[in-house]
C-alpha positions as CSV (number, residue, x, y, z in Angstrom):
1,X,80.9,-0.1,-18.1
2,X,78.1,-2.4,-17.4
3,X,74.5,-0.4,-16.8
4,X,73.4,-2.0,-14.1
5,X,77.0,-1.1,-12.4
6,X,75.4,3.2,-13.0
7,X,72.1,2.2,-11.9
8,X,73.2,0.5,-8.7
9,X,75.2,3.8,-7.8
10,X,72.3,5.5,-8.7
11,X,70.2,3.8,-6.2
12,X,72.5,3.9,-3.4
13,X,73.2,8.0,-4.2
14,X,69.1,8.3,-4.0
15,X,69.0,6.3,-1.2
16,X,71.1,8.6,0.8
17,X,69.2,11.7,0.3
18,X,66.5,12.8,2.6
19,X,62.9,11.5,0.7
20,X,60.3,13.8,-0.5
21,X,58.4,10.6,-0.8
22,X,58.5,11.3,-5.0
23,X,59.4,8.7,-7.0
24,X,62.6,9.0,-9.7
25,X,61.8,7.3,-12.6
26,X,65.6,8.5,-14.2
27,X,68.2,10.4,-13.9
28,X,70.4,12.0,-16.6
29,X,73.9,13.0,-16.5
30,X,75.6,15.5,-19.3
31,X,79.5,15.6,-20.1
32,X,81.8,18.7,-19.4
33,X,84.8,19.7,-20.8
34,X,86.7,21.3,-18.5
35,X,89.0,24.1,-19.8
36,X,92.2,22.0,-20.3
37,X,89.8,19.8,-23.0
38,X,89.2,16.7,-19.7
39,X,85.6,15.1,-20.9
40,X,83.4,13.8,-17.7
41,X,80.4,14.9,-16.1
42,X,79.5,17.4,-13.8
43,X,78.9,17.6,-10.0
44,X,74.8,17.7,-10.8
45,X,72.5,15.3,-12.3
46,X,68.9,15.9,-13.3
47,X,66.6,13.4,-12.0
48,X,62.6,12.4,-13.0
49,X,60.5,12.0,-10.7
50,X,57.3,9.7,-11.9
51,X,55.0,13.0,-12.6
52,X,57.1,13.9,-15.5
53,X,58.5,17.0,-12.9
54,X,62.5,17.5,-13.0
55,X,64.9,18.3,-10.1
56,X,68.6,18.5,-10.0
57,X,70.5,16.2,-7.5
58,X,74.2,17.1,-6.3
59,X,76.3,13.9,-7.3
60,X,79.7,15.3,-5.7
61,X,81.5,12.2,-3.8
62,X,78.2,9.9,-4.1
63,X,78.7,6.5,-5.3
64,X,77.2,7.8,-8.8
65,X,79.9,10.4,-9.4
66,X,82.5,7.5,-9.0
67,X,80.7,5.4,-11.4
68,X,80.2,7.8,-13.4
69,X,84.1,9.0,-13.8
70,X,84.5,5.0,-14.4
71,X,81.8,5.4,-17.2
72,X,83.8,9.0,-18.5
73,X,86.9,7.2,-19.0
74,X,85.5,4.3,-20.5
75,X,83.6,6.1,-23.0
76,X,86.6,8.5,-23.8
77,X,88.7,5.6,-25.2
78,X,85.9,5.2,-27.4
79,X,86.4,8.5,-28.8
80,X,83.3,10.5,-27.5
81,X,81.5,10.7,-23.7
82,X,77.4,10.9,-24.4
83,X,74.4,12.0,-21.9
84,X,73.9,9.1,-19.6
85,X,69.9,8.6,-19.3
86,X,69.7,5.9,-15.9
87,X,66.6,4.2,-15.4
88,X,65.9,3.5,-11.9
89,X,63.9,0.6,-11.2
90,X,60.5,1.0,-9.5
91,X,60.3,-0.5,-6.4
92,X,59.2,-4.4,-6.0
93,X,55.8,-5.1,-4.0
94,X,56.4,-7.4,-1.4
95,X,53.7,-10.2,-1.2
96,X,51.2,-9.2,1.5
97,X,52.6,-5.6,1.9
98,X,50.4,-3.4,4.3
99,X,50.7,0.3,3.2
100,X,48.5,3.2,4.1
101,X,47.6,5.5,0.2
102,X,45.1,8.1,-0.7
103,X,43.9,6.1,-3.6
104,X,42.4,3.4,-1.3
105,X,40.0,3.5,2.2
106,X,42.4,2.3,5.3
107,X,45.3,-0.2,5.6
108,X,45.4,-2.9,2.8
109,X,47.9,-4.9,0.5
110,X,49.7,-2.8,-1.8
111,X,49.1,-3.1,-5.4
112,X,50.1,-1.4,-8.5
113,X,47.6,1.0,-8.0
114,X,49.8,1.7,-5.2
115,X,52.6,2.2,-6.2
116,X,53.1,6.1,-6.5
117,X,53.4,8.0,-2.9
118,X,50.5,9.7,-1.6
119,X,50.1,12.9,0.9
120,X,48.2,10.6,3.7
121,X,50.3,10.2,7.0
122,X,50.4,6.6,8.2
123,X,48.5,6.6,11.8
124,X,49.4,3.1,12.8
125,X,52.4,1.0,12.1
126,X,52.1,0.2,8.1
127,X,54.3,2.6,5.9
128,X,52.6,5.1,4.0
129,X,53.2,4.3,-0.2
130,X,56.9,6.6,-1.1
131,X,58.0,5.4,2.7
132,X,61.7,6.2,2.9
133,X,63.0,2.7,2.5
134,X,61.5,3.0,-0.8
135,X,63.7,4.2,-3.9
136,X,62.3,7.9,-3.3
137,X,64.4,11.1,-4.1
């Protein structure tokens, strides 16, 4: 299975989760073996967040645990089913963004800098950096 086929369930399974406005950088996935010897993985994931902190995410009947039964079976006709590491892609700036952070004084173009949500609530119609259209957990 092609990668970008995991990391485009990946994104849609984060996407419909409530945000904590935090960031996943990854997510992993480990085989099971259930008890009749059946290799796939399990109803949980662990994801990254950007901080280096780890949290798990339920995957049961998300777009990810279908790709990821897709990537099980592929795998086992290969003769072993390995720990899945996803990257998720940070998200793209948008030219002329206007975003609200803690990191810089009032509404301006986001940059880089940016990038990583902030605790400051948006007082005007701009979206705070980690808003929840944003690839947030």
């Amino acid at each position: 299975m092609d990668i970008s086929t995991l990391t485009s369930a990946a994104v849609e399974t984060l996407q419909e989760r409530e945000s904590t406005g935090r960031v996943v950088t990854s997510i992993t996935a480990e085989p099971v073996t259930d008890e009749s010897g059946w290799i796939s993985y399990g109803p949980t994931a662990l994801i990254t967040h950007h901080d280096g902190k780890t949290q798990n995410l339920t995957i049961r009947d998300t777009a990810l645990s279908a790709a990821l039964e897709e990537h099980a079976n592929d795998e086992a006709e290969l003769g072993s089913v390995p720990t899945v590491v996803i990257q998720v892609p940070l998200p793209t700036i948008a030219p002329n963004n206007r975003v609200r952070c803690e990191q810089h004084t009032g509404v301006h173009v986001e940059t880089v800098a940016c990038r990583w949500p902030h605790n400051e609530l948006p007082d005007g119609p701009e979206p705070q950096v980690g808003h929840p259209l944003r690839v947030t957990d």
